[in-house]
C-alpha positions in Angstrom: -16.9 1.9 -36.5 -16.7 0.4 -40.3 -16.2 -2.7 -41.1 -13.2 -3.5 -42.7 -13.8 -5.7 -45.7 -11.3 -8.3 -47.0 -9.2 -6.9 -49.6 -8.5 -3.8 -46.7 -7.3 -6.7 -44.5 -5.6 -8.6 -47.1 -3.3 -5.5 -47.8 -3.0 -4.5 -44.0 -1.4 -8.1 -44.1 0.8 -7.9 -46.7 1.9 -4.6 -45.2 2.9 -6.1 -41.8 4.4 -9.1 -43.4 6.6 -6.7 -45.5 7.9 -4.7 -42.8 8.7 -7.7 -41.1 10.6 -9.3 -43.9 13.0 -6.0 -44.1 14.0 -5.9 -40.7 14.5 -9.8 -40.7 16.5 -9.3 -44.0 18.7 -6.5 -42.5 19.4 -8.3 -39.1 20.7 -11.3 -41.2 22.9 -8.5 -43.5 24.3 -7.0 -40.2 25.3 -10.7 -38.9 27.2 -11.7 -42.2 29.2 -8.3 -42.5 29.9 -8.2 -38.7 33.6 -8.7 -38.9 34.4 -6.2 -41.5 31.8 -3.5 -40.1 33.7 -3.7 -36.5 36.9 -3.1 -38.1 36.0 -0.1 -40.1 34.3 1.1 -37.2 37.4 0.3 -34.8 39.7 1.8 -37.7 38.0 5.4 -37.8 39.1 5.6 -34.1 37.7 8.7 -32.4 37.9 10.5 -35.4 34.3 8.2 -36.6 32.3 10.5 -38.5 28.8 9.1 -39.9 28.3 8.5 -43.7 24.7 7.0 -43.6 23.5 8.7 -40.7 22.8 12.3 -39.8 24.4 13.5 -36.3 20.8 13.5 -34.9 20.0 9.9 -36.2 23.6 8.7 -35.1 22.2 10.6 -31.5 19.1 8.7 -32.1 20.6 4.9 -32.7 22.8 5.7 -29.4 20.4 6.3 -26.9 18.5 3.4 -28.5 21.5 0.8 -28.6 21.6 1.5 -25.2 18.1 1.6 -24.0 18.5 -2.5 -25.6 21.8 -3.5 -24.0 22.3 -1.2 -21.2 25.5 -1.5 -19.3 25.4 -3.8 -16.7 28.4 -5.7 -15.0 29.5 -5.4 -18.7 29.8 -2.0 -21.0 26.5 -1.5 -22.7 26.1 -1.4 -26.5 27.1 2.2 -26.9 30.2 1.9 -25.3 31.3 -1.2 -27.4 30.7 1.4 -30.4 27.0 -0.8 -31.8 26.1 2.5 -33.0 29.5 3.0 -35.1 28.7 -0.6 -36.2 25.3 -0.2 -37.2 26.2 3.2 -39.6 29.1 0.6 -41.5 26.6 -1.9 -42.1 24.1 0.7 -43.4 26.8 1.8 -45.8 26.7 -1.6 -47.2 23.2 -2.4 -46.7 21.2 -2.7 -49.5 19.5 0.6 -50.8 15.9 -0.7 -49.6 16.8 -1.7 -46.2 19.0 1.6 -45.8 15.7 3.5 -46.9 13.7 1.6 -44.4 15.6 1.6 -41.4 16.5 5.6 -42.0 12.5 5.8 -42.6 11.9 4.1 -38.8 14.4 6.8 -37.5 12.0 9.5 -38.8 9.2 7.6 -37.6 10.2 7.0 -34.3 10.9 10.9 -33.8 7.7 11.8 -35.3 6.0 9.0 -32.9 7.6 10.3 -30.1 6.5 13.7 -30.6 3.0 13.0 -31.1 2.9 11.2 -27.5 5.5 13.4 -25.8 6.3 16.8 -27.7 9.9 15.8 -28.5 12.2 14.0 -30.3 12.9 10.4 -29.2 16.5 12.0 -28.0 14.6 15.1 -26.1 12.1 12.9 -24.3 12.5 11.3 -21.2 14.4 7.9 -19.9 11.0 6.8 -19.4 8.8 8.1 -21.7 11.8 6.4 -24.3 10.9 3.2 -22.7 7.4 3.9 -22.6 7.4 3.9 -26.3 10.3 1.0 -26.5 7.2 -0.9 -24.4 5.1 -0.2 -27.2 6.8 -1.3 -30.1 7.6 -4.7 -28.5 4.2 -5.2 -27.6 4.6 -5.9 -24.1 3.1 -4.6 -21.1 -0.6 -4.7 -22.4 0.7 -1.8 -24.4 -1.9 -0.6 -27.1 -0.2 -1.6 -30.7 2.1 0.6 -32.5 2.1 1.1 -36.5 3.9 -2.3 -38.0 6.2 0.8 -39.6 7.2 0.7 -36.0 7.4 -2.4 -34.9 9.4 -3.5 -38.0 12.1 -0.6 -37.5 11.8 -1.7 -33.5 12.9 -5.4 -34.5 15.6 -4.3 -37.2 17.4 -2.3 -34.7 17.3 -4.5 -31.8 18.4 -7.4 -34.1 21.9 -5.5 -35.4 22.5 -4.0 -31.7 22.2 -7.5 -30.9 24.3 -8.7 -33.8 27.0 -6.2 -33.2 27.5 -6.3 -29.5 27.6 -10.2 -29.4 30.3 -10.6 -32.0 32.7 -7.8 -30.1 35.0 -9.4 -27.2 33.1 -7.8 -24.6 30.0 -9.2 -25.7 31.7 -12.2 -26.7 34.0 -13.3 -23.8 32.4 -11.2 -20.4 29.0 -11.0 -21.4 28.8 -14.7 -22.5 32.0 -16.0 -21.1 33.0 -17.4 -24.6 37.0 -19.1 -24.2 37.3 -18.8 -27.4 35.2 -21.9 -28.3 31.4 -20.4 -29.4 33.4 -18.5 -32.0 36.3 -19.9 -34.4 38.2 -17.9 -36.2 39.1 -20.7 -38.4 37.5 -24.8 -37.8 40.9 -26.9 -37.9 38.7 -30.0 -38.5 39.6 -33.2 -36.3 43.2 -33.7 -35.0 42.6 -37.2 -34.2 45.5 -39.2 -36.1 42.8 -42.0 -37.2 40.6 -39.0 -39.3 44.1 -37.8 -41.2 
């Protein structure tokens, strides 16, 4: 084994910290553009085509929407249409996010084929989670590429973003009265603050 000296470690570093930043970056994008990508999603109806994504990456971000928020007592991502929502906010997205989160698609099919022999869609429930389990870094799981890890974060942080700001997400999964979220802030109806 070779020792790595500092300016290798310095730019393994900066690598890591720059995959991070993208997926923070694009999480924070989804979040502010939630409303209008939930409507353009909703408005396409059932005849929702993909414009960002290929049919096999639009495959790809459903099984993996709902390998995150599964359906439960409550629809699971998929069903509340995250992966319609996360192709509108790619259309918006800016170009070097769109580049990296397409570029942690192809990643995550060609790191599922070097473990398993098939596409993240072709491979098994488990062996899906298995390498889910490794991108997180739990389970005493051996370290994925930060390439990985960074696409890993951006998706689960728009699935996030886009289920909890639908009404399912909102009001049965989190039992919201209309209170967490305002539409509009009316400010203080207290005749002494008019």
């Amino acid at each position: 084994m070779s020792p790595v000296n500092r300016r290798q470690a310095l730019r393994t570093m900066a690598a890591g910290t720059a995959s991070a930043l993208w997926a923070t970056h694009l999480t924070a994008f989804a979040q502010q553009v939630a409303d209008h990508a939930h409507v353009t999603a909703a408005s396409e109806g059932a005849a929702f085509v993909p414009k960002v994504l290929t049919p096999q990456q639009f495959r790809t971000v459903g099984v993996l929407v709902d390998l995150i928020l599964p359906a439960t007592e409550t629809p699971g991502a998929k069903a509340v249409n995250v992966d319609r929502y996360i192709d509108v906010v790619l259309r918006t997205a800016p170009n070097v996010d769109r580049r990296r989160f397409l570029g942690g698609l192809t990643w995550l099919d060609t790191r599922s084929r070097a473990l398993f022999g098939k596409s993240f869609v072709g491979a098994t429930p488990a062996q899906q989670t298995d390498l889910l389990t490794r991108l997180s870094g739990t389970g005493g799981a051996r370290p994925e590429a930060p390439a990985g890890v960074a696409f890993f974060e951006a998706i689960k942080g728009m699935t996030i973003a886009g289920y909890y700001t639908t009404e399912v997400g909102l009001r049965q999964e989190l039992g919201d009265d209309g209170r967490l979220m305002l539409a509009r802030f009316e400010g203080c109806t207290h005749p002494e603050h008019q």
